[in-house]
FISE-123413 format. One record per residue: y, z, x of N, C-alpha, C in turn; residue number from 0; residue in one letter. Coordinates in steps of 0.001 Angstrom, whole numbers. Layout:
<atoms>
n_py, n_pz, n_px, ca_py, ca_pz, ca_px, c_py, c_pz, c_px, loro, fiti
Y, Z, X, Y, Z, X, Y, Z, X, NUM, a
...
</atoms>
This chain:
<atoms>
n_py, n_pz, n_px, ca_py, ca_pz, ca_px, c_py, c_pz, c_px, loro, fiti
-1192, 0, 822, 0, 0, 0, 1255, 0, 866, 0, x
894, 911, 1670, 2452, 967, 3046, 2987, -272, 3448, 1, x
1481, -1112, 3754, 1909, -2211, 4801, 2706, -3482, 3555, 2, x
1957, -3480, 2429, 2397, -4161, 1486, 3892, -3846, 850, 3, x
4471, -2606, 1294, 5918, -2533, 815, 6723, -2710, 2179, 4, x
5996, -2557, 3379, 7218, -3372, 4637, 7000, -4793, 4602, 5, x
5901, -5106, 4200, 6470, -6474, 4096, 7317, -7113, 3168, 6, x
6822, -6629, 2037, 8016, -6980, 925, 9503, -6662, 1220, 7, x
9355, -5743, 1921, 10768, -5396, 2646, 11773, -6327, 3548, 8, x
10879, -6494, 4328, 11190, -7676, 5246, 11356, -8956, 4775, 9, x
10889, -9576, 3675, 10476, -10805, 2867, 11948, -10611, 2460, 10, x
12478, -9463, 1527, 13817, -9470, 839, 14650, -9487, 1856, 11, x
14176, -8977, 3241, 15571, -9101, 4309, 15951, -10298, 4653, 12, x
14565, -11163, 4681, 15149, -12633, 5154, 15770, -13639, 3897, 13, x
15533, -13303, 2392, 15662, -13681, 1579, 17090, -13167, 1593, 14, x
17683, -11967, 1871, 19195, -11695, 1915, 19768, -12606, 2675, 15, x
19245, -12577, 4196, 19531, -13175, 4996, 20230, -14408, 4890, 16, x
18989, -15106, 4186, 19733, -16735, 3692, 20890, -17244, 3188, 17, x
20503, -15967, 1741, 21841, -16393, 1077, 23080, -16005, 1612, 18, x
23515, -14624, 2585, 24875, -14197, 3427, 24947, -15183, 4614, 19, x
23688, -16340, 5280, 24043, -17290, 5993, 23696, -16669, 7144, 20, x
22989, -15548, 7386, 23086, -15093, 8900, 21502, -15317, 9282, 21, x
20847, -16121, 8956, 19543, -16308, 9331, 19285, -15789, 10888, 22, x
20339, -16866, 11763, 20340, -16955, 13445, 20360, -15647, 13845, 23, x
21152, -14863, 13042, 21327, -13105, 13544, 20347, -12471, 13316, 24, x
19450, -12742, 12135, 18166, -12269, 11759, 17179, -12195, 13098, 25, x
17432, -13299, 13229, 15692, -14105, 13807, 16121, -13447, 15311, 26, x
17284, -13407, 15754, 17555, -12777, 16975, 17266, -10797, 17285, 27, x
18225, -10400, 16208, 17526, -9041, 16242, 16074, -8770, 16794, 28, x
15113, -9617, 15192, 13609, -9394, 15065, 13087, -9578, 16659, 29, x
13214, -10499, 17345, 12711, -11130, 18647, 13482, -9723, 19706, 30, x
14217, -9363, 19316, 14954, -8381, 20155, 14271, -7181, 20114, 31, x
13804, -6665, 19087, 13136, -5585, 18284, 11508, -5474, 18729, 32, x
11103, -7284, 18638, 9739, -7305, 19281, 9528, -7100, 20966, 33, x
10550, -7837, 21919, 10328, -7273, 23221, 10696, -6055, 23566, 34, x
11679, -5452, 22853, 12075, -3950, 23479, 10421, -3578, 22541, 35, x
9745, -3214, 21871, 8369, -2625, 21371, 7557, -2992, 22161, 36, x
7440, -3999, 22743, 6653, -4471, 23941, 7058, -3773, 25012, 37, x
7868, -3253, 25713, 8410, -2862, 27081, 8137, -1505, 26537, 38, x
8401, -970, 25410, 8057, 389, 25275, 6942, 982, 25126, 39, x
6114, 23, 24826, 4679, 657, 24865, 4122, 212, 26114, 40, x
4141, -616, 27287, 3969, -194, 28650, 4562, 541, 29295, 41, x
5506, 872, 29023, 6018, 2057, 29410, 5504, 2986, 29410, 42, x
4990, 3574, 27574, 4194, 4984, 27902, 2887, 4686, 27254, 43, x
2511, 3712, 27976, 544, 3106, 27702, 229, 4182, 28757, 44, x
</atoms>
């Protein structure tokens, strides 16, 4: 049930996204969000 309401979550973020026009800012965060989670878990792997 958890995983099924972050995604729906995320689904409405990019669906906001569209319509305020900031897709490029979206997609940059997310990618930003995914390598810093990457560097942080070798960090304390």
């Amino acid at each position: 049930m958890r995983s099924f309401l972050y995604k729906l979550a995320r689904f409405l973020g990019d669906v906001n996204a569209v319509k305020k026009g900031r897709v490029g800012r979206r997609v940059k965060r997310r990618a930003a969000g995914r390598s810093t989670g990457k560097l942080l878990r070798k960090l304390f792997k």
